[in-house]
C-alpha positions in Angstrom: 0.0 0.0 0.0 3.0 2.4 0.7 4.7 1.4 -1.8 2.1 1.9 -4.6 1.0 5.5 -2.8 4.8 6.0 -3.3 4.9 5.2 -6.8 1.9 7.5 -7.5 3.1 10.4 -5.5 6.9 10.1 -7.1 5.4 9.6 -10.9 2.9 13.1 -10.3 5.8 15.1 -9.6 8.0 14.0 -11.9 10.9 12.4 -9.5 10.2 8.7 -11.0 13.0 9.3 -13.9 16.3 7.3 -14.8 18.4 10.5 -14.7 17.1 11.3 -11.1 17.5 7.8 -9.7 21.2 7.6 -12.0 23.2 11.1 -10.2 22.4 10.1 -6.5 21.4 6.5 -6.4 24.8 4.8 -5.9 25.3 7.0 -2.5 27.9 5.6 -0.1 30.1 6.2 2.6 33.7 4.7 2.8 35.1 2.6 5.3 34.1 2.9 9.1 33.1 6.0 10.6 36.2 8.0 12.3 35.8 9.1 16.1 34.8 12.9 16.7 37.1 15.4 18.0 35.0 17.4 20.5 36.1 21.0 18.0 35.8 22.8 15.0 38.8 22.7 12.8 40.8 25.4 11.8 42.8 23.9 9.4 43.9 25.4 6.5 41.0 25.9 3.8 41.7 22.9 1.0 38.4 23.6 -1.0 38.0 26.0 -4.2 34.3 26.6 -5.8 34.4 25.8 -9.3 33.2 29.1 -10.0 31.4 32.3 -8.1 27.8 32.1 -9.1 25.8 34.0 -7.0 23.2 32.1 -7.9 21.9 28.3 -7.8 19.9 26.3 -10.2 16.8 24.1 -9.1 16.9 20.4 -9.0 15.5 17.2 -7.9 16.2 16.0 -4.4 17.3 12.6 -4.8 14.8 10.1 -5.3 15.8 8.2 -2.0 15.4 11.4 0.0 11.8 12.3 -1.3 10.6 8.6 -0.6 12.0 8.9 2.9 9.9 12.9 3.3 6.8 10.7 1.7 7.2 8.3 5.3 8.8 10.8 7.7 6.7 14.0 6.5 7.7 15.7 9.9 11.4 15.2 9.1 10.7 17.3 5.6 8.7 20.5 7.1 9.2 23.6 5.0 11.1 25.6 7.8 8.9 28.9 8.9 12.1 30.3 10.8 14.9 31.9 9.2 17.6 29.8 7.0 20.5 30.9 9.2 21.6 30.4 12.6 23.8 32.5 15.0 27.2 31.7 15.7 28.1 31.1 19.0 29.7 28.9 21.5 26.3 27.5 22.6 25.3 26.6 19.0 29.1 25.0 18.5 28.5 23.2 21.8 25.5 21.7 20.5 26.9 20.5 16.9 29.9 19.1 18.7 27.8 16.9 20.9 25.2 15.7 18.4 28.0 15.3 15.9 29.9 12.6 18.5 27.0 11.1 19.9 25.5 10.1 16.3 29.4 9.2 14.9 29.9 6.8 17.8 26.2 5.2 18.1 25.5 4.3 14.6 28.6 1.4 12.6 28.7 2.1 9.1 27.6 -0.2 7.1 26.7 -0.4 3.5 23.0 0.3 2.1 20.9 -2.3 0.9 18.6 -0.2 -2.0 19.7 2.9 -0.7 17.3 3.7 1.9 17.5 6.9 3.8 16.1 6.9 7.4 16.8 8.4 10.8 18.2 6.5 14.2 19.0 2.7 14.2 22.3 0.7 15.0 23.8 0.7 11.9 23.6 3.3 8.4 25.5 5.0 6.0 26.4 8.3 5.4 23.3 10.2 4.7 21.4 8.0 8.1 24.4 9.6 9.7 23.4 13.3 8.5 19.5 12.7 8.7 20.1 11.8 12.0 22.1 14.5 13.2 19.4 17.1 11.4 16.6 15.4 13.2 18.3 15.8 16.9 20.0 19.0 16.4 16.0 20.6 15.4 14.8 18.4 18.4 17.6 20.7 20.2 16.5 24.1 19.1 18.7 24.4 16.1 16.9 25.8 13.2 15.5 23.8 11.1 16.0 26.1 8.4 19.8 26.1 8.5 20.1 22.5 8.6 20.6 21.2 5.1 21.2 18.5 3.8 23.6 17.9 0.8 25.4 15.8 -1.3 28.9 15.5 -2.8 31.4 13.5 -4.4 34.9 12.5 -2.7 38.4 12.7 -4.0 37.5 8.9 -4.9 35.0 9.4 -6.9 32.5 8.4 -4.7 28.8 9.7 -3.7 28.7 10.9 -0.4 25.8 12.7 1.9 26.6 15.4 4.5 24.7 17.9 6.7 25.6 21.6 6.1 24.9 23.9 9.2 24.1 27.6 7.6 25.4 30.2 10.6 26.0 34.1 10.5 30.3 32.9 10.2 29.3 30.8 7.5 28.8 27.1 6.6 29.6 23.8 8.7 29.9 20.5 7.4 29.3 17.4 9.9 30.6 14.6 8.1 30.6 10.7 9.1 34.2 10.5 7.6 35.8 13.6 9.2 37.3 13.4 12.3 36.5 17.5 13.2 33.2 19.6 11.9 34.9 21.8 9.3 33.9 24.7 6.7 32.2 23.9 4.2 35.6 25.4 2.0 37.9 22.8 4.5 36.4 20.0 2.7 38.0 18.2 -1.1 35.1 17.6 -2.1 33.1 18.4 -5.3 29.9 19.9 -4.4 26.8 18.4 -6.4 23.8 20.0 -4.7 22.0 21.0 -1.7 18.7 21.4 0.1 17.6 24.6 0.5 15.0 25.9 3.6 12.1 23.9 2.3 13.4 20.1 2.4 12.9 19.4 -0.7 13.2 22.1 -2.7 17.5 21.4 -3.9 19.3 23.4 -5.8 23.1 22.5 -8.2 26.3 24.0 -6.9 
């Protein structure tokens, strides 16, 4: 019954296409999870944007994500508050404690059908950043400036992460990093991004 409500809802607005299913569907973490470092990085900034658009284009959200907002509509809310949240060492407090408490309770492990969902023993990479969103909103955090987004690794490789939106600029909490860095710390190439409505995603 889900399953065909799924189908219906998926084909109506147009997310129920080969090239949706082919740019995301492969997504996977590598290796296990490293342990948190309870503080932001400063390292040296790695990352270069391709270019300095000041604007986005519109996309899909990834097919796996939309079927997980058709279950978990309360996860998927439009956000009514605003799409950025202070900087300060209460809101870095709370992003390092979600960030190791979600790293160290859920083991990596590969998906089976690419199944994205919230909480459980075991996950990959975009369960880690799902999760994370989903207890950092329980905690007061915006849900506005808690986006979710997706990337691809030196490697190659599809990869999910959650980008935290403050007033100094974007954080990245990241299953595979040991710290939370800027968004501009990372190597990775930048595909898209949520925006303050769920599932509304726009290219970078």
């Amino acid at each position: 019954m889900i399953a065909a409500a799924t189908g219906a809802l998926m084909l109506a607005s147009g997310l129920a296409t080969d090239a949706n299913a082919g740019w995301f569907g492969n997504t996977r973490a590598l290796g296990e999870p490293e342990l948190f470092q309870p503080e932001v990085s400063r390292s040296p900034q790695t990352y270069k944007p391709r270019n300095n658009r000041a604007t986005f284009t519109a996309t899909r959200a990834p097919r796996a994500y939309m079927i997980f907002c058709l279950r978990n509509p309360g996860e998927c809310k439009p956000a009514k508050s605003t799409d950025t949240v202070a900087y300060s060492p209460q809101l870095v407090a709370k992003l390092n404690r979600v960030n190791n408490e979600v790293n160290r309770s859920i083991r990596w492990t590969a998906d089976q059908g690419d199944v994205w969902r919230v909480g459980g023993q075991t996950g990959d990479c975009e369960d880690f950043a799902l999760t994370k969103r989903s207890k950092l909103i329980k905690l007061g955090v915006p849900a506005g400036a808690l986006r979710m987004a997706v990337v691809r690794t030196s490697k190659g490789e599809g990869h999910a992460v959650l980008v935290v939106k403050t007033s100094k600029g974007e954080l990245v909490l990241d299953n595979l990093k040991k710290t939370i860095v800027s968004r501009q710390q990372t190597d990775y190439r930048w595909i898209a991004i949520a925006s303050s409505n769920p599932a509304a995603w726009k290219k970078l």
